[in-house]
C-alpha positions in Angstrom: 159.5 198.7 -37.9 157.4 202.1 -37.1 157.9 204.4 -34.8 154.8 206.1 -33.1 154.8 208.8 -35.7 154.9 206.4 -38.9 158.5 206.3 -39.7 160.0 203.6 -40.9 163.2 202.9 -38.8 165.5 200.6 -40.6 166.2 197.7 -37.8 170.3 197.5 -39.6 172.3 199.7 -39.7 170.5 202.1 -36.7 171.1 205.7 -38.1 171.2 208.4 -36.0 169.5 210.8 -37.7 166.3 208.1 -38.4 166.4 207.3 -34.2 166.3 211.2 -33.9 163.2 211.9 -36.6 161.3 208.4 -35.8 161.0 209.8 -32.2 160.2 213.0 -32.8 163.1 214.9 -31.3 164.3 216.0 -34.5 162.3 217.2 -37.5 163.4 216.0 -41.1 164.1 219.0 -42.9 166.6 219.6 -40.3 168.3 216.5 -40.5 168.1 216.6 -44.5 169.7 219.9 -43.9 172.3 218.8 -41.6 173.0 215.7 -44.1 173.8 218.0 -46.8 176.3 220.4 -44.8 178.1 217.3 -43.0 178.3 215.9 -46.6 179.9 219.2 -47.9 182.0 219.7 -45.4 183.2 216.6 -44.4 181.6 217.0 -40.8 179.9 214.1 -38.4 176.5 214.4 -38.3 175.8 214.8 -34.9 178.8 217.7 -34.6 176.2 219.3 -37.4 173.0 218.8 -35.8 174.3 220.1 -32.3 176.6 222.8 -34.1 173.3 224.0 -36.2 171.0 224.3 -33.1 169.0 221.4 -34.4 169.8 219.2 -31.5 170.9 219.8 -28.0 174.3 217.7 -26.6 172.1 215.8 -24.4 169.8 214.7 -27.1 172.6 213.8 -28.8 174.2 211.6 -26.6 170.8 209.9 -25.3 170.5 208.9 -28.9 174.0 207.7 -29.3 173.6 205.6 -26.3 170.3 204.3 -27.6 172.1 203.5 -31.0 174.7 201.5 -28.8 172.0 199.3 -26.6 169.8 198.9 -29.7 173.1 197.5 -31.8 174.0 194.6 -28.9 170.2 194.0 -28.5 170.0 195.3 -25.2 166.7 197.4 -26.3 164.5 197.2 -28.6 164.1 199.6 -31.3 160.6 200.7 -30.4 161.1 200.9 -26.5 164.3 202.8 -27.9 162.6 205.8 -29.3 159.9 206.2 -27.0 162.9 206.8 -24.3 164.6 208.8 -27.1 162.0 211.1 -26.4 161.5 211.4 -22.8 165.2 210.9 -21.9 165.2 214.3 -24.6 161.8 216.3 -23.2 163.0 215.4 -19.5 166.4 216.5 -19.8 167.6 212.6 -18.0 169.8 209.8 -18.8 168.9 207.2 -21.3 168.6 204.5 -19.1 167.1 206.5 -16.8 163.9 207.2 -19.1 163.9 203.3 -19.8 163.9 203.0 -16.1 160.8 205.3 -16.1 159.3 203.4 -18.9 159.2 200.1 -16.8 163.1 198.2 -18.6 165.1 196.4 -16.4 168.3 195.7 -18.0 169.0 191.7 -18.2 171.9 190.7 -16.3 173.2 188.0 -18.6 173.1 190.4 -21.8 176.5 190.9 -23.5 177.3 194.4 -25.1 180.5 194.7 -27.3 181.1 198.5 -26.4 184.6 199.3 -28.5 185.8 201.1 -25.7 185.3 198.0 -23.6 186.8 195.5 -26.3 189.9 197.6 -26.8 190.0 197.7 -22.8 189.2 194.3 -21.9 191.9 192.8 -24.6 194.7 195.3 -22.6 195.0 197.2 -26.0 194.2 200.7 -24.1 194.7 201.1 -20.7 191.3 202.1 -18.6 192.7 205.5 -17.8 192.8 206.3 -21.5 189.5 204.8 -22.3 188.0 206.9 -19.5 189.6 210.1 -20.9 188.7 209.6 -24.1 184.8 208.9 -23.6 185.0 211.7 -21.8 186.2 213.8 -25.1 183.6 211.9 -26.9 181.0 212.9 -25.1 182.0 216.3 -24.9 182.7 216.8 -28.7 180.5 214.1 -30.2 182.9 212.6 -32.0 183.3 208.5 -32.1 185.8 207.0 -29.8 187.7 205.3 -32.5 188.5 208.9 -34.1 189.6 210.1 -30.5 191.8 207.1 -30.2 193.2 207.6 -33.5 194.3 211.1 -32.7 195.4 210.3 -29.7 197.9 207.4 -31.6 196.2 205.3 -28.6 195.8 203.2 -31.2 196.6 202.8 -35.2 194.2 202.8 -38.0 194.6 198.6 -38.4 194.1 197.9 -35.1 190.8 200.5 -35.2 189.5 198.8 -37.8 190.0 195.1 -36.8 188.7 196.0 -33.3 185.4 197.0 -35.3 185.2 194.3 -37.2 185.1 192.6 -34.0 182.3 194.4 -32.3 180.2 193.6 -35.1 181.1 190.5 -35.2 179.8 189.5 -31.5 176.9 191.9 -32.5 175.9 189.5 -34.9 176.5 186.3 -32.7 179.2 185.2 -35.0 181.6 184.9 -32.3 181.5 185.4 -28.5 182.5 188.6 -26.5 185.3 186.4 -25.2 186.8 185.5 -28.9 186.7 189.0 -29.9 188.8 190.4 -26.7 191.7 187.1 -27.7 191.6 188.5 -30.7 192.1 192.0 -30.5 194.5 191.4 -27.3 196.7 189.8 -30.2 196.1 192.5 -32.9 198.6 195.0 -32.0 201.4 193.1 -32.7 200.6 191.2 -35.4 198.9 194.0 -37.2 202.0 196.8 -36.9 204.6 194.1 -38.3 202.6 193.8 -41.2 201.8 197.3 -41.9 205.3 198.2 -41.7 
């Protein structure tokens, strides 16, 4: 796929930093600059961009939500970057610039949000989940490293939970699956890691 400035935008995996350039809030040099330090120093990209002045915490979380919707399908890729850009420009929500952009969000569409897996399956309580969005948000980071350090959760259970997601992403199984799933992960993954 193109975006309106030419850039090829791969339609698997959805990169950040390619939603960012393909839309224009974010030039290239600066993310192939912002590759290289998160690459030296072990940093998450989007800590770098922000961090380097690059990108603003606002673009950065219109972009990580667009990431999400584009990854369950909600959005399209190309109606993704074009609210990219005015959600960025216009200092608004994401969904608010879809809004603006004539998208009405489809009732019947299924999302596999981790936060709302690992919630849904009574493997974090909402309280938690709510904190630690919150945290992610504030700090950029993924809500699987702020569960981690927050021993909400272990590393097996993290990773069997995304494994999931990307599983009812694809359509290999349903939303519904996944939650029976993880809701029986915690127990049967610590016994066998210990």
């Amino acid at each position: 796929m193109k975006s309106p400035q030419g850039v090829a935008v791969e339609s698997k995996p959805v990169r950040l930093g390619e939603l960012l350039t393909a839309a224009g809030v974010l030039r290239r040099e600066d993310l192939n600059e912002a590759v290289q330090i998160a690459t030296d120093t072990g940093q998450l990209i989007g800590k770098v961009l922000v961090m380097s002045g690059y990108l603003s915490k606002h673009a950065l979380q219109v972009a990580l939500n667009a990431q999400s919707l584009i990854r369950d399908k909600v959005v399209t890729a190309d109606l993704a970057l074009v609210a990219i850009a005015v959600a960025s420009n216009q200092e608004i929500a994401f969904e608010e610039a879809l809004e603006q952009l004539g998208w009405v969000r489809k009732k019947e569409v299924v999302t596999a949000k981790l936060g709302e897996l690992l919630s849904a399956a009574g493997v974090i309580e909402p309280e938690e989940l709510k904190k630690a969005l919150k945290t992610s948000e504030e700090t950029g980071q993924p809500l699987g490293s702020i569960l981690l350090k927050s021993k909400a959760i272990d590393d097996a259970v993290l990773l069997f939970a995304l494994d999931q997601q990307a599983a009812v992403r694809d359509g290999i199984v349903s939303r519904e699956d996944a939650i029976r799933l993880i809701a029986s992960a915690p127990k049967t993954l610590k016994i066998s890691s210990s």
